[in-house]
N, C-alpha and C positions, 0 to 999 in steps of 0.2 A: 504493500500500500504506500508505503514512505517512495519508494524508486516510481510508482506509479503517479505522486504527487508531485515530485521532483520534473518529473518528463512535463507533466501538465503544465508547472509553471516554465518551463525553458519554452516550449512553442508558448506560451501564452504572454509570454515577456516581450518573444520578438515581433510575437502578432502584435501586439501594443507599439511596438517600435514603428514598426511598419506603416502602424494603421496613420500614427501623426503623419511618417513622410507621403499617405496616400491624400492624406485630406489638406497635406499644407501646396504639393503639389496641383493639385484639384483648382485651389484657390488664385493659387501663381497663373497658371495657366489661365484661366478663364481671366481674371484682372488686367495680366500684362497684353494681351494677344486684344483686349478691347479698348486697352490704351492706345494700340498701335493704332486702330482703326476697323478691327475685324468686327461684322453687324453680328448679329445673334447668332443668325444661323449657321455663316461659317465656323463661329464657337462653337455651336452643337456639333459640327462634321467633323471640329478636333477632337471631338472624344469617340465619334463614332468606331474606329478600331478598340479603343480601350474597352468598350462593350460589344465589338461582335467575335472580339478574340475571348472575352471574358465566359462566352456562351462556349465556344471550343475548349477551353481550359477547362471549366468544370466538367465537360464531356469527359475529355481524355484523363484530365488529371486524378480524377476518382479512381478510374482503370489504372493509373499509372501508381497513385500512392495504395493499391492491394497490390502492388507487384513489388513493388519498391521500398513501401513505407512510408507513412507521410511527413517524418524526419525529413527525409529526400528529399522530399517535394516541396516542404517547407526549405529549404536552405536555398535549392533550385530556384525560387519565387523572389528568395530577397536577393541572388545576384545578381536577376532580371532586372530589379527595379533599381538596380543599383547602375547598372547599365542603361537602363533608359533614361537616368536621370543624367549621365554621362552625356548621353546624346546631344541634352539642351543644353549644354555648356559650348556647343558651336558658336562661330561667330553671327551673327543676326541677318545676314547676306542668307544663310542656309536657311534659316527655320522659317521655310516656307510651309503653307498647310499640307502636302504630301509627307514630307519631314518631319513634321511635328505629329500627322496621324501616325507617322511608323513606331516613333519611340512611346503616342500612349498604347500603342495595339500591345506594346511589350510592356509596357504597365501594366496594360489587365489583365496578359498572361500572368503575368507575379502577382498581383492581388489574388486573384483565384486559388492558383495554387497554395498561396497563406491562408485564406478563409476555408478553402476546404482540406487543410493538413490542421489548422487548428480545432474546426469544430467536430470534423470527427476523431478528435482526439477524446473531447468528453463522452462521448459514448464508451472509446475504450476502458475509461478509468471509474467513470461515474456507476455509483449503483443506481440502478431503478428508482429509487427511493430519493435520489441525491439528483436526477438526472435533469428536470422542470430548474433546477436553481443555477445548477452547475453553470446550463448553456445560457441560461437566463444576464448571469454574469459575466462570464466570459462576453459574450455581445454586448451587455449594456457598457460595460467598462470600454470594450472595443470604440464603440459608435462616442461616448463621452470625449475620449481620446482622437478621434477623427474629428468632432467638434473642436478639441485645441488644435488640431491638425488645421481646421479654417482659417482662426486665428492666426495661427503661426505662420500660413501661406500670407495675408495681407500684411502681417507687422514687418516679415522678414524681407518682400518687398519694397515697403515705404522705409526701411533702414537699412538693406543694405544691398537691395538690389536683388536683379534677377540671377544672376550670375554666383551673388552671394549666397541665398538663400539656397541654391541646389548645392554647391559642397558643404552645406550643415545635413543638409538632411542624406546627404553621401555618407557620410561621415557617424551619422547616428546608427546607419543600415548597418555600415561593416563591425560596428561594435555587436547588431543583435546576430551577425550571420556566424559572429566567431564565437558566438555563445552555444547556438546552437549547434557547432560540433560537439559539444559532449555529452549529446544525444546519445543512446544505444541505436545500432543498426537494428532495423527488421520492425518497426514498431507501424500495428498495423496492415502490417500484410499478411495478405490473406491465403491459406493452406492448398497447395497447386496454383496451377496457374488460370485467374480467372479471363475468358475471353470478351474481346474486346465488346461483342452484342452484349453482354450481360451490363453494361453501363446503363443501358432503357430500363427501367422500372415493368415490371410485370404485377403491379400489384398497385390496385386499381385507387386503393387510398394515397397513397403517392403520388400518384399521376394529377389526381384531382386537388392534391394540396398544391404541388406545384403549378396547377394551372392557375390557382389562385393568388399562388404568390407573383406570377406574371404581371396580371392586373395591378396587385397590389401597389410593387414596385415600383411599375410605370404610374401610374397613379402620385406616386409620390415624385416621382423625377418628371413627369412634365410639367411642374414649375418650381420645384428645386432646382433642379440644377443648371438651367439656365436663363428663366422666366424672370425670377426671383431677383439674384445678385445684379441683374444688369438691371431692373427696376428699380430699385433700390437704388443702383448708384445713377443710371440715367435721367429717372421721373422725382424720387425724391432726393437726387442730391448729395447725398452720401458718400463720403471718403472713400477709398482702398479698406483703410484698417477701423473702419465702421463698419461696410460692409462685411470684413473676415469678422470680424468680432460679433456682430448681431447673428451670424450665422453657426458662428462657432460654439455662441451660448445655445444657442436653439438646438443643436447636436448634440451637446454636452446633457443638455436637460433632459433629452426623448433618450440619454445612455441612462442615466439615472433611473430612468421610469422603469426603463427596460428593467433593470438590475434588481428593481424592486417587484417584478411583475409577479412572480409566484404570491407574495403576500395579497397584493392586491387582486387577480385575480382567483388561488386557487382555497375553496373547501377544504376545513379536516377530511383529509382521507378521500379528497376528489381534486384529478387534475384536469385540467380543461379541454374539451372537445367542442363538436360540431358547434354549438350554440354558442359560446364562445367564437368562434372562427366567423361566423355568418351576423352573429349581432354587431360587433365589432365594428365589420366592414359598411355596415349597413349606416349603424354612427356614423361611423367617418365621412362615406358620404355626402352628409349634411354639411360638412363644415364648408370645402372649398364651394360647395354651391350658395352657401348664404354670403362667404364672401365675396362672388363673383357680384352676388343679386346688390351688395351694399354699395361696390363698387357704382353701378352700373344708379342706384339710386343719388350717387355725387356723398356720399360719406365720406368723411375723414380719409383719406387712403392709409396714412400713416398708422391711426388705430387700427382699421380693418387687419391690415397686414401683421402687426406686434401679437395683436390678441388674436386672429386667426390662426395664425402660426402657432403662438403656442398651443391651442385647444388640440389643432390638426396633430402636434409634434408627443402631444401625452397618448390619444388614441393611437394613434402609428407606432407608438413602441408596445403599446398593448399586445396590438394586433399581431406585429412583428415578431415580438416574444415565444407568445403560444405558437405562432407557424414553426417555429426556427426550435420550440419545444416536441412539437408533434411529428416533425420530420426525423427525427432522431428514435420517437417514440417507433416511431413505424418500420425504422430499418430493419433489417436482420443482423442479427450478432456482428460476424465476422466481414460482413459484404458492406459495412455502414458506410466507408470511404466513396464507392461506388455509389450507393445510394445520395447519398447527401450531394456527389458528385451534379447527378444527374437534376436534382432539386435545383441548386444553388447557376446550373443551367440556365432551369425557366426565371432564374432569380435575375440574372443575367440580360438574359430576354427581354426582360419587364422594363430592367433600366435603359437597355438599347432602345427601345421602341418610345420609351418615357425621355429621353434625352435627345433624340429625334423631332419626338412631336412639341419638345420643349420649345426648341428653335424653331420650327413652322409654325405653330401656334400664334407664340410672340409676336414673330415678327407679322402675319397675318392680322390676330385680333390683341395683342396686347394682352397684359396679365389676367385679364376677365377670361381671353379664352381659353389658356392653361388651366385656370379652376373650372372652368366646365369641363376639361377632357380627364381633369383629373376624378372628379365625381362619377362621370362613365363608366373611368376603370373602375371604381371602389366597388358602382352596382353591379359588374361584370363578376367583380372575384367575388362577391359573397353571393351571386346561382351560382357557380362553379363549386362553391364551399357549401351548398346544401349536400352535392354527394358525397359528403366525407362519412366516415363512419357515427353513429350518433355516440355510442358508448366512450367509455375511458380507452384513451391510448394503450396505454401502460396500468 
C-alpha cells in the first residue's frame, strides 16, 4: 500500500506540474497570437491540432500505457511538451499558424498521454470504497492548478515576455520528468498483449457516458476557450493579466468544487449514478441560456458574465466529477488504461468540436451565441445520459 501511495503521488506530482505548464501555455498563446493581430477564429484553428491529436492520443495511448505502462506514457507526454514548448522559442519570422498548429498538435499528444497515465492510475491503487474521492481529487486539485496555470500564462507574459515565460515553464517540466524516473517499470500493464481493436469500448454504459461527456465538454469550451478571454479583453476592456487572472480564479474555484464533490454530492453508503448525471446537465443548461437571454435584454454585461461564470463553473465541476467518477467505476480491473483511454477520447472530441464552434460562433454572433450552442450541448448530453445504467456504479 505505502509503494502503491508512493507511485500515486510521483504521477500525480508531475501531473500537477504539467497541468500549470498546460494552462499557463493555453493562456500565452491565445493572448500573445491576438496581440499580434490574429481574429478569433484563427485563434480557434491554433489549437485545432492540440485537440484533434488529443482524440488520437487517448485512442492509442490507452493501448499503449496496457503495453507499456503508464509510467511510460507519462514521462513520454512530459518530453513532448517539453518539446513543443521548444518549438515556440523560434524567432517570430517562423511562428506562422501552420507552425504554431504543429507544436500545439504535440501539446495535446503530451497532455493526453499525462491525463490518461494519471487517472488510470487511481483505479490501480484506489479501493472501491476510496475510488469517488481519490479521482475526485486528483482532478479537482489538477483543474485548480491549470487555473494558476491561466494566471501564470498572463502574468508571465506582461513581465517577462513570451520568450521568457516558455523556458520557466521548460524548466518546471524537466524537474517533474526526472522525478518520474523513479517510477517502477510495468505499472499498469496489462497481462499479454492487448490488441489494438480492444481500445472501442464494448460495453454499452461507457459508450453512452462518453457520448455525454462529448457534449459536455464542448458545451463548456464553446465559450471558454475562446468566446470568453477575447470578450473580456476586446468588449470589456481588460488587461492580459486581468484577463489570466479572472480566468485562473474561475478554474481554481470549479478545482475546489471538484475536490469537494463526493461530500457534496454522495449519500451514506450511495455513490452517484444516472440521476445525478442527467439532473446535472439538465441544471446546467439553464445557466448559459439565461445569460445569453440577459445579454440580449442590455444587462450589465460585466455582472452577467462574473456571476454567470461562476454559477456555470460550481455545476460543471459537479457534473464533471461524477463523469470522471463513473468512468473508472465502469472499467474492468486490469483493461482500465484502455478504457479511460477510449472515454477521455470522446473527452477530446467534445473540446475539439467546443473550441471550433468557439471561434465561429464568436466571431459570427458574438458571446450571446457561444451560450446558446453551449446550452444545446448540455441538453444533448443529458438524453445521451438517460441511457446510463440507473443503479450504483460501484
Amino acid at each position: 500500500m505505502t509503494s502503491d501511495i508512493r507511485n500515486y503521488a510521483i504521477v500525480t506530482g508531475n501531473y500537477w506540474a504539467f497541468t500549470l505548464t498546460d494552462g499557463a501555455l493555453r493562456m500565452l498563446v491565445l493572448l500573445h497570437f491576438y496581440n499580434l493581430g490574429y481574429s478569433a477564429f484563427e485563434i480557434a484553428m491554433l489549437f485545432l491540432f492540440y485537440e484533434v491529436f488529443g482524440i488520437v492520443t487517448n485512442a492509442v495511448g490507452g493501448w499503449l500505457g496496457a503495453r507499456i505502462g503508464v509510467n511510460r506514457t507519462m514521462q513520454i507526454g512530459t518530453a513532448l511538451q517539453i518539446v513543443s514548448l521548444a518549438m515556440l522559442l523560434a524567432p517570430a519570422a517562423l511562428l506562422t499558424v501552420p507552425y504554431v498548429m504543429a507544436a500545439q498538435a504535440l501539446s495535446g499528444i503530451a497532455k493526453d498521454l499525462n491525463k490518461m497515465s494519471a487517472k488510470s492510475s487511481v483505479k490501480l491503487v484506489a479501493g472501491e470504497g476510496n475510488l469517488f474521492k481519490w479521482v475526485a481529487v486528483l482532478t479537482g486539485s489538477k483543474n485548480a492548478l491549470k487555473g494558476v496555470g491561466f494566471f501564470l500564462g498572463g502574468f508571465l507574459l506582461a513581465v517577462w515576455g513570451f520568450h521568457g515565460a516558455l523556458w520557466a515553464m521548460i524548466a518546471l517540466l524537466a524537474v517533474g520528468l526526472a522525478v518520474t524516473l523513479t517510477l517502477p517499470g510495468g505499472l499498469g500493464v496489462v497481462k499479454g498483449k492487448p490488441k489494438f481493436g480492444q481500445i472501442f469500448s464494448n460495453t454499452p454504459a461507457i459508450n453512452w457516458l462518453s457520448g455525454a461527456r462529448f457534449f459536455l465538454f464542448g458545451a463548456r469550451d464553446v465559450w471558454f476557450v475562446v468566446g470568453l478571454p477575447v470578450y473580456l479583453h476586446a468588449v470589456l476592456g481588460w488587461g492580459f493579466a486581468e484577463v489570466g487572472g479572472f480566468m485562473a480564479l474561475w478554474v481554481i474555484g470549479y478545482g475546489f468544487v471538484q475536490a469537494a464533490a463526493p461530500g457534496l454530492w454522495r449519500k451514506p453508503g450511495h455513490s452517484p449514478a444516472r440521476g445525478a448525471v442527467v439532473g446535472g446537465a439538465l441544471a446546467l443548461a439553464v445557466v448559459p441560456a439565461a445569460m445569453a437571454w440577459g445579454m440580449q435584454q442590455g444587462f450589465d454585461p460585466t455582472l452577467i458574465v462574473i456571476g454567470g461564470l461562476g454559477l456555470f463553473g460550481v455545476l460543471f465541476a459537479l457534473n464533471s466529477s461524477v463523469h470522471s467518477y463513473l468512468i473508472l467505476a465502469y472499467a474492468e480491473g486490469d483493461k482500465v488504461a484502455m478504457k479511460v483511454g477510449f472515454y477521455y477520447m470522446a473527452n477530446a472530441g467534445g473540446r475539439l468540436a467546443g473550441t471550433v464552434l468557439s471561434g465561429w460562433a464568436y466571431t459570427a454572433w458574438g458571446l450571446e451565441g457561444c451560450l446558446v450552442a453551449s446550452s444545446l450541448l448540455l441538453l444533448s448530453a443529458a438524453v445521451l445520459s438517460l441511457k446510463l445504467p440507473s443503479g450504483q456504479a460501484v
